[in-house]
N, C-alpha and C positions, 0 to 999 in steps of 0.2 A: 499921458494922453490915453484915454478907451479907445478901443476898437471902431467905435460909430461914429468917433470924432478924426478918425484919421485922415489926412487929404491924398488923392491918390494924384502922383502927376502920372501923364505919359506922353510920349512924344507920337503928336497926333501927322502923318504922311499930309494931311490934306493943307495943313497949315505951315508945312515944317519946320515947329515948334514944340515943345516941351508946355503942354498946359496943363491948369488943375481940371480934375476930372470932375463936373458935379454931371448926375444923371437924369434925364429930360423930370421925373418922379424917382425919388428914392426908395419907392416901395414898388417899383418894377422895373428896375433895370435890365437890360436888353442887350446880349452881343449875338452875332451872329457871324461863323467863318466858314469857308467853303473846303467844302469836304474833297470826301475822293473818287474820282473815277473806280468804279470797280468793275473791273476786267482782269485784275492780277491779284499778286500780294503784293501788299504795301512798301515800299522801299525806304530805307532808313531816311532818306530827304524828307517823305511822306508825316514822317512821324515827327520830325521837329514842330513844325503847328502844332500839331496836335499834343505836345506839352504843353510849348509856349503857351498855347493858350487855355489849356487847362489850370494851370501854374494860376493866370487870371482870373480866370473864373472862381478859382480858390479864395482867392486873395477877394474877390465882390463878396460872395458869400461871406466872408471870414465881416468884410466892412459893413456889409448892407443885411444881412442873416439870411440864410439858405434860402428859404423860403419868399425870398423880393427879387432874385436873382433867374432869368429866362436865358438860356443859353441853347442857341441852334447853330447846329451841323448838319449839311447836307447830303445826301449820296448822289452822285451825275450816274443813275441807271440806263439810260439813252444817251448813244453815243456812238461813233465811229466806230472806234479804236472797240468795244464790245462786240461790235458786229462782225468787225474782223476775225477777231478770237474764234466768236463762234460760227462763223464761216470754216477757218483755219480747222477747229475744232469738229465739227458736227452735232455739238452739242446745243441744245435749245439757252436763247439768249436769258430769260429766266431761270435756268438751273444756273450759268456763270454768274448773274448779278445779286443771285441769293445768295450762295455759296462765297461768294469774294467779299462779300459786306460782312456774312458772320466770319472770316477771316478776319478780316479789317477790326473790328470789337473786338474780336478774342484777342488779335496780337498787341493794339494797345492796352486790353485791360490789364492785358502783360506790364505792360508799362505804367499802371498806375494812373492810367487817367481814366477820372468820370464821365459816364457815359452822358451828353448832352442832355437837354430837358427837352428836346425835339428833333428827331434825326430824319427830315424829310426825304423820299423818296422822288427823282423829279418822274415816273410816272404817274407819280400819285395828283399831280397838280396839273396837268393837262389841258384841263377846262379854265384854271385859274391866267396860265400862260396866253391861250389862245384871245383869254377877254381882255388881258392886257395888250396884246396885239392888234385888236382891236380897235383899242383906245386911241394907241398912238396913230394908226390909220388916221384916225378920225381927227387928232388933233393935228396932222399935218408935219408929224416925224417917223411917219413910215410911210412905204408903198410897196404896192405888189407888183410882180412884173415875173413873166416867165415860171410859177405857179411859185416861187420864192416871196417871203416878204421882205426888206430891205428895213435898216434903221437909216433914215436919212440925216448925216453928220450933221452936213450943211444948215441944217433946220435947228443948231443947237451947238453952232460952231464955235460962237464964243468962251464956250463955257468948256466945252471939248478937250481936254488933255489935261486939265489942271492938277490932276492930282497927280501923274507922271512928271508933270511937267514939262510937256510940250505942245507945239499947237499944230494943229492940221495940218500944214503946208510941211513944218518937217518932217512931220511921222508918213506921209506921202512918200517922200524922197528917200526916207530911212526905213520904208516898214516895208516886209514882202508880205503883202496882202496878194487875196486871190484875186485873177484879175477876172471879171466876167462881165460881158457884157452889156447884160441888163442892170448892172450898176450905175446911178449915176455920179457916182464918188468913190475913187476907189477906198475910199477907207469907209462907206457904208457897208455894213454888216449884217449879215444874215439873223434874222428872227425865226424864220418859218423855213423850212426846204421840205422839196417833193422826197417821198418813199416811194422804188420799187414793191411788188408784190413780196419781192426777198425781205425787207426789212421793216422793222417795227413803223407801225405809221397808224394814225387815227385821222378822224376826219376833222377838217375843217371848213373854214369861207374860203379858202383857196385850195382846194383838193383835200386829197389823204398825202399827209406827211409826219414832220417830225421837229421838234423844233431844235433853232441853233442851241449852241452852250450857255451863251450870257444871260436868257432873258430867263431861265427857271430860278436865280438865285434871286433877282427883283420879284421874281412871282411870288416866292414861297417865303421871303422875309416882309413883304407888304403883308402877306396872308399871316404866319404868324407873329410877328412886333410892328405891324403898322408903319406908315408912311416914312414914320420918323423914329431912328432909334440909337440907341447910347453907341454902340461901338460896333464894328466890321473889321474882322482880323483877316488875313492867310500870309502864302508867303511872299517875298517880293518879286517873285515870277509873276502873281497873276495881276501885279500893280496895273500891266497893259498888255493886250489888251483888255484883259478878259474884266477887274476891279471900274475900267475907264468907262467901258457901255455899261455896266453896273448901274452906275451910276447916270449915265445919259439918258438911259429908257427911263430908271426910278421916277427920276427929277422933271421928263418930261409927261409921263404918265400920272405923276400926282405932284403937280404943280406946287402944292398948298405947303407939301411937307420938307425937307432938306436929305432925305435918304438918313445917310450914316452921319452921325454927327463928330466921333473920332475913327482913324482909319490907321489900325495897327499891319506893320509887315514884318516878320521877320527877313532875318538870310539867309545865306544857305548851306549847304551842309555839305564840308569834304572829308574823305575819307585817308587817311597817313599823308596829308597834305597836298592830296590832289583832287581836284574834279572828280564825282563818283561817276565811273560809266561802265559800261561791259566793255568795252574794250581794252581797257586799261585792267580789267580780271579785278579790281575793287568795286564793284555792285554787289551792294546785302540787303534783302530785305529782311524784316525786322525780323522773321521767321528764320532766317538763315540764322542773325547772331544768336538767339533763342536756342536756336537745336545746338549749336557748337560750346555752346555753354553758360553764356555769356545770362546771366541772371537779368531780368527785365527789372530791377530796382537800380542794379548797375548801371547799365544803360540809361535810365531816367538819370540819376547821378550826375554821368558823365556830361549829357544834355544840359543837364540845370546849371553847370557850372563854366557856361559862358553866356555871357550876355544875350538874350536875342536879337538885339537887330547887330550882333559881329558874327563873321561867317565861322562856324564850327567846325571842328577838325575831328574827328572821332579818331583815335589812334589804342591799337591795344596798351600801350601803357599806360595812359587815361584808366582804360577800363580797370586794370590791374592795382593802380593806386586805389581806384575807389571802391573796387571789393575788399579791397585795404580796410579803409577810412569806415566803409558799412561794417566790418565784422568789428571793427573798435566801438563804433557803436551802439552794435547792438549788445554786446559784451556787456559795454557802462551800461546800459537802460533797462535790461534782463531783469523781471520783475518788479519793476519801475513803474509808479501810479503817470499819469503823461500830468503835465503842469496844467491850471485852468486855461492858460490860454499861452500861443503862441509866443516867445521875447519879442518885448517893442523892439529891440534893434532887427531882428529878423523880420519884423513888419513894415519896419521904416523902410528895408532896403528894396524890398519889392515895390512901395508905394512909391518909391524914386523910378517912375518908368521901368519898372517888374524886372530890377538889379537882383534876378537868382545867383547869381555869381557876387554878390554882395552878401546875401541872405547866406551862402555855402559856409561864406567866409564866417559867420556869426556864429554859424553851426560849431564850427570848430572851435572859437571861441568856450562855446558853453561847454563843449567837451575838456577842455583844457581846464576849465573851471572846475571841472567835476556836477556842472550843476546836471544831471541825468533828467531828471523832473522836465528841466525847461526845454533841453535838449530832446526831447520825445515830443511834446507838445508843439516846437515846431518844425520839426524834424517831420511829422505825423501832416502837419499844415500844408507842408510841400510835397505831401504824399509818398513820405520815406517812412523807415523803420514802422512801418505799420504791417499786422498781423498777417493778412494778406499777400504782402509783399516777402515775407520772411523764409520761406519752405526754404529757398537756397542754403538760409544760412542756418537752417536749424538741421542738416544734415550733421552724424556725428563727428569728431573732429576725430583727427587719425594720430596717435602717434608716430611722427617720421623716424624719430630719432635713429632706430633698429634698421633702417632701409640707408640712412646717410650713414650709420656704421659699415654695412655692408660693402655701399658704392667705395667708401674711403679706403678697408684692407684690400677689397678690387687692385684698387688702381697702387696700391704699396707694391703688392705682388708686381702688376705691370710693369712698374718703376726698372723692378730685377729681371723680370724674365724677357722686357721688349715683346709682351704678346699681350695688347690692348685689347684683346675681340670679348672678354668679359665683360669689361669697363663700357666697351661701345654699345654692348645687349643691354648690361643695368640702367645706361643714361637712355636709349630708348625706348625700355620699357617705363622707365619715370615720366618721359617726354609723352607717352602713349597715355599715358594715364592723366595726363591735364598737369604734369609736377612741373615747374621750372628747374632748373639742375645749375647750381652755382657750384666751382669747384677752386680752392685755393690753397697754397700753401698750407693755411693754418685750418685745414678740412673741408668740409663738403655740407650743400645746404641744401635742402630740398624747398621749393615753396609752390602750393595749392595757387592753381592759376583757374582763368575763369573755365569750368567741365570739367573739376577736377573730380575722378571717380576711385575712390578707393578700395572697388571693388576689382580692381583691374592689378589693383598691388597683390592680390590672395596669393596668386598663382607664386610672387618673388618671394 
């Protein structure tokens, strides 16, 4: 089977089905996923999308050629939770939402994902948001009231919760919406709200304000992929509400067209097998694993090699197998031409609802085979062993052996004298240095874990 002929399924949320994917035009395919607040650094949850659906974008290109392929990511520059900070801060809202976006790129270019083909600003659409508010005014699914504007549910209730899958009347009962007064439903949503003098706000037909969160990702995906377009990713937090008016205002704003036509979610991401939070002392943003050592190809690795829509576990022996698995092979592929095109079984696996955890599996395969060629090609596909991605592992390699000699007459002596405070200084200072420190009967083992610095062994 060619590349151009391959069929991609994926399992579409809206339908909750596994379909074949054909694209509205196969010569401008269209996804669009929602980006991130910037107000911080990115948090390792942050970043699962932004594989997952890099990983696809890969895979279109790879089906459709680079060049047919429109991929938009957003940035939420207006926002609370910004305002906060720079309150908190005293710093101007503009120097945090510059600064935390090129964070935000740099830490995944870390990670090896392509920077989108359009990375909207929702300042930048302002005029575009307000005409769409507008619209809906006019069409009898919004109103104004109290300098706020409202999306009226009611006015589109049938249709309202489909893709969560529930209807009004639950989500009422189960949803803690704000309550306010000038609501006439409480699960009508905010489009437009009033600015203090303190905060960002432009003008409009109902005062100077700002607009809510939902309605810039309908602005800014009508403005660049039109009415109607192939796919709409994030993760499955923003299923609802935030994917559900998404889709309400679209659909009611441009009647003609269907919005997103497949709707991918991933899940979500726990950390040694619990909910990531600060409280629990396991929250990492991707900058934290980075500085501790933790190589950004690794990390991608680790990610690719669970399905996405099954919730992730990130655990350092994860990481550690697959610095593993990367230095094997970049070893085999080390002056290695990459194959003309990616192995069909590595392509099949992703075309099966983008089974990276399939594809990983193939990887290994072709290593076991010895086939290097293929194995770089698509290894390269999934945005591994590539040049790029490599500084980690082209650092030079250390002979331990003279250091596991050492620790091992250490700890003989110990055996006799019952005075371990040697033996306890050499395993810390190996511990210090990024070593793992295995010790048995039959001697002693050092092994390079992830920030392993061999500069920190000079001194032993």
């Amino acid at each position: 089977m060619g590349t151009k002929d391959r069929v991609i399924k994926l399992q579409n949320t809206k339908t909750r089905k596994k379909e074949v994917f054909e694209p509205i035009d196969a010569s401008k395919v269209r996804m669009y996923v929602c980006g991130p607040t910037v107000y911080d650094r990115a948090h390792l949850g942050n970043a699962r999308p932004v594989v997952v659906f890099d990983v696809l974008y890969r895979l279109l290109r790879e089906v459709y050629g680079a060049d047919k392929v429109t991929y938009a990511r957003n940035f939420t520059d207006v926002d609370d939770k910004i305002n906060n900070r720079a309150a908190e801060s005293g710093r101007p809202i503009g120097d945090i939402t510059a600064e935390t976006t090129q964070w935000f790129l740099d830490d995944m270019g870390e990670l090896g994902a392509l920077e989108p083909d359009h990375m909207p600003r929702a300042t930048e659409y302002i005029p575009q948001m307000v005409a769409m508010i507008e619209d809906l005014i006019a069409k009898g699914h919004a109103y104004a009231a109290e300098d706020h504007v409202l999306f009226a549910v009611d006015s589109w209730k049938e249709l309202y919760g489909k893709l969560s899958g529930r209807s009004v009347d639950d989500m009422i009962a189960g949803a803690r919406v704000e309550v306010a007064p000038y609501k006439k439903n409480p699960m009508d949503f905010v489009l437009w709200k009033p600015s203090t003098d303190d905060l960002p706000g432009w003008d409009s037909p109902w005062g100077r304000g700002r607009p809510g969160w939902h309605i810039e990702c309908s602005a800014m995906s009508f403005e660049l992929l039109g009415e109607t377009f192939d796919i709409h990713g994030g993760g499955n937090d923003l299923m609802f509400p935030h994917h559900e008016n998404e889709i309400a205002q679209s659909c009611c704003a441009h009647p003609e067209g269907e919005f997103a036509r497949f709707w991918l979610h991933n899940e979500m991401l726990q950390v040694e097998g619990k909910k990531m939070s600060k409280s629990l002392g396991n929250f990492f943003t991707v900058r934290d694993l980075l500085d501790q050592g933790y190589p950004g190809e690794v990390i991608r690795l680790v990610f690719l090699q669970t399905h996405y829509r099954k919730p992730m576990d990130w655990t350092d022996k994860k990481a550690k197998e697959a610095e593993a698995t990367l230095r094997k092979w970049r070893a085999l592929t080390a002056g290695i031409e990459p194959a003309s095109s990616a192995a069909a079984a590595v392509l099949d696996a992703l075309a099966d609802d983008l089974n990276s955890a399939g594809a990983i599996a193939e990887l290994h395969k072709l290593a076991a085979a010895g086939d290097a060629a293929g194995l770089l090609a698509s290894a390269q596909m999934l945005g591994l062993l590539t040049d790029e991605m490599g500084a980690w592992a082209s650092a030079p390699s250390v002979d331990l052996s003279a250091f596991e000699q050492k620790l091992f007459e250490a700890r003989q002596k110990a055996m006799e004298s019952k005075n371990f405070s040697e033996v306890d200084q050499l395993k810390a200072a190996f511990v210090e240095a990024g070593l793992e420190v295995r010790m048995s009967k039959a001697g002693v083992e050092l092994l390079p874990g992830a920030g392993f610095d061999p500069a920190k062994l000079e001194a032993l």
